[in-house]
N, C-alpha and C positions, 0 to 999 in steps of 0.2 A: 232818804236821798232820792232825790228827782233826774231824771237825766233824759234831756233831749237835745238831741245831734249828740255833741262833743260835751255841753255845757253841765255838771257834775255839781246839787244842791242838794242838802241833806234836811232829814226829815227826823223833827227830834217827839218821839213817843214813849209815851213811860215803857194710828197710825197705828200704834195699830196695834199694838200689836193686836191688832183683830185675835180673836181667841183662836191661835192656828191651830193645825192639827197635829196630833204627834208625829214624830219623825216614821212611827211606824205606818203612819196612814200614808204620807206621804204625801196628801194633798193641801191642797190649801183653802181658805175662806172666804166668802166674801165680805165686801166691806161696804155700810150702807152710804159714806160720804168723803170724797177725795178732797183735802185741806193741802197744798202746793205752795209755800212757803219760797219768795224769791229774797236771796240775801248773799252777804257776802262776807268773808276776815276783813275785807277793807272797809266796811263800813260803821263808824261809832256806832249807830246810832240801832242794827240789827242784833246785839247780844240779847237783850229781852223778847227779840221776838224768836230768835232759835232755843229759848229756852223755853216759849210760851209753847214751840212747835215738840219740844220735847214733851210737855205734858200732855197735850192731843195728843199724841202716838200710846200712849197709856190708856184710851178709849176705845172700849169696846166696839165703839161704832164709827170709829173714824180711819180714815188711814190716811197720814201724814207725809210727808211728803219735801224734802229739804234741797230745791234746787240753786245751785250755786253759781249767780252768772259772773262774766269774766272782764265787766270795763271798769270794775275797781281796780284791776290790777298795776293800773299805770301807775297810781301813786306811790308806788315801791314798796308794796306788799302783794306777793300773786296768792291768790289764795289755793291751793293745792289742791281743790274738789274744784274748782271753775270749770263747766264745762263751757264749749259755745251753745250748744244745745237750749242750755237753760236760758242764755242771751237771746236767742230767736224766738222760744214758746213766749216767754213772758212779753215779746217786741211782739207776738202773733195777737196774744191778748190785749196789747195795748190796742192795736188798730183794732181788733173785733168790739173792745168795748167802747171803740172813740175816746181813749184818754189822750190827752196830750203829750203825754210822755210817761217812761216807765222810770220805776224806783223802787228802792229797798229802805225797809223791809214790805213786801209787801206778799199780804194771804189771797189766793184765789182758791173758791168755795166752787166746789163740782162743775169748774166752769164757765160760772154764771155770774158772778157776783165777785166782788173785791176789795181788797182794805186793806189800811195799816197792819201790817203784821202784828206791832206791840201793842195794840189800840185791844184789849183781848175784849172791854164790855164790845166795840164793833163786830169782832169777829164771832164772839160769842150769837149776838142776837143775828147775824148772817147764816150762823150754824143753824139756828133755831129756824130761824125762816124756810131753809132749803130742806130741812126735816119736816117742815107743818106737811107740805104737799109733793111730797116724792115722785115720783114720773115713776109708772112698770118699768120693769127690769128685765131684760130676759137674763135666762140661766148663765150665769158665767164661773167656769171651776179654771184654774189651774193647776198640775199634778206632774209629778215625776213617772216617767214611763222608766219600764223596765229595762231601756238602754241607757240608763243617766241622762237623755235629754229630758223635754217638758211637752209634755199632752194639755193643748187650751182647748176647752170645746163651748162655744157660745151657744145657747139655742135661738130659737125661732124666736120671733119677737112677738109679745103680746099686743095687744088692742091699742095704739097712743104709745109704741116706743119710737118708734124712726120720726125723727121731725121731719116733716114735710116731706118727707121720701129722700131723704140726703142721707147718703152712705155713712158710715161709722169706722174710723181710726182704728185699729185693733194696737195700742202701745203697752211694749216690755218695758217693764224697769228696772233695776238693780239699783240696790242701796245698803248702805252699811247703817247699821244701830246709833253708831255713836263714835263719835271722835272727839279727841282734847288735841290742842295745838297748842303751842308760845308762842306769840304773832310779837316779829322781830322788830317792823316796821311798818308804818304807815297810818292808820287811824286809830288803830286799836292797839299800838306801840306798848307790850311786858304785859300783855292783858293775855289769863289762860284761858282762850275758848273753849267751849265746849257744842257741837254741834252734835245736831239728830236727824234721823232717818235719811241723812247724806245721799244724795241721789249719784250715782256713780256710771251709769248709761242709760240711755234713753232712747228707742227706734222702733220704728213702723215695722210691724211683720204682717197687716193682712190689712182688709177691709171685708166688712160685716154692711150687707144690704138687707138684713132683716129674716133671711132663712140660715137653719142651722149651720152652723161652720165647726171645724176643726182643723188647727193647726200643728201643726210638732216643731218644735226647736229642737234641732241637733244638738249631740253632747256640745261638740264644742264653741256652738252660741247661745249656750246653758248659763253661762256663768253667772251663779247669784252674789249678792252683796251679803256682808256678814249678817244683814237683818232679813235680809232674804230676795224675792223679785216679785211684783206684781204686774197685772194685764189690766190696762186702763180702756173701756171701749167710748170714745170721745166722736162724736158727732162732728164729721166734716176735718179732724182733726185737734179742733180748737175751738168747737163749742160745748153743748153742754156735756158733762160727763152720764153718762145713763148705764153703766155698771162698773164693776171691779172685783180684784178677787188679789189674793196675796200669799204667797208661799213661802214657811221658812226655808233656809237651807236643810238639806238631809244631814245624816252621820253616814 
């Protein structure tokens, strides 16, 4: 589905769990490449690509990513994970890449690059491509401190991490594994969903200008999603992605 302004066309196409670390360790891992999956319950034509997105999150090297935007909802199905949030990234990406408008399903690859969500040979050799020549990385952990909140610490950045000298986005996530729905009405009308890596908050806690950083989230803006929370450090906000890292929940 295509959508610019108001005007609503559909696009018809046929994560991680990173190997985290025990609950004992407490911390979490990183991940060599962010897959951000824009889709929606209202849209027909997005069930193949949340199930394509559920298979990425079973890769060791990817971390998946299932954001849920919210101008399906007028046709009289609201989808329940909609946030606005995902409505504005994915509108941020449109204008950063020049598309002429945004749609679902649709994958963005660390950032940079974009595609049909269901399209998996496209998405596939986008993966391929953005793995041939990976950008440095500097150090990225995120970890449970011993007050229940979250200790991030970036390090310094290597030799060709900062584009052009442009600051870096420090983003929280929280998201849940996995949800099934009965979608009552609207495009996907007696059809059982099943979504992955549901993205259920999304917000700026810092910015990274290339020297060491460390942040702490307080307990009570700790909250992880049932698959856990990850720290996305994004270039300018919404360009390329140049690290990540991902925590399960604790016990």
């Amino acid at each position: 589905m295509f959508m610019k302004s108001t005007r609503v066309l559909c696009v018809f196409a046929a994560a991680l769990p990173l190997v985290f670390a025990s609950p004992a360790a407490r911390s979490g891992d990183a991940a060599s490449l962010v897959v951000e999956l824009f889709t929606s319950q209202g849209c027909s034509s997005c069930p193949p690509a949340d199930a394509y997105l559920g298979d990425l999150a079973k890769r060791q090297d990817v971390l998946a990513l299932g954001f849920h935007v919210d101008y399906w909802n007028y046709i009289g199905w609201t989808d329940p994970y909609s946030l606005k949030i995902a409505t504005e990234r994915q509108r941020d990406y449109a204008r950063r890449m020049n598309l002429d408008s945004v749609f679902t399903p649709q994958m963005v690859i660390n950032g940079t690059s974009q595609g049909v969500g269901s399209d998996r040979d496209q998405i596939e050799g986008l993966i391929r491509g953005a793995m041939t020549a990976p950008a440095p990385q500097p150090p990225l952990t995120i970890a449970y401190d011993t007050g229940g909140g979250l200790a991030i610490h970036i390090g310094a950045a290597p030799g060709g991490t900062v584009v052009a000298g442009k600051p870096a986005t420090v983003w929280l996530v929280a998201y849940d594994s996995e949800h099934t729905t009965i979608v009552k009405r609207g495009e996907n009308e007696g059809r059982v969903l099943k979504d992955y890596q549901v993205v259920r908050s999304f917000r700026g806690i810092g910015t990274w200008t290339g020297a060491s950083l460390d942040i702490s989230v307080a307990p009570k803006d700790a909250t992880l999603g049932t698959g856990g929370a990850a720290v996305l450090l994004q270039i300018e906000g919404i360009g390329p992605i140049i690290a990540a890292a991902a925590l399960k929940p604790g016990v």
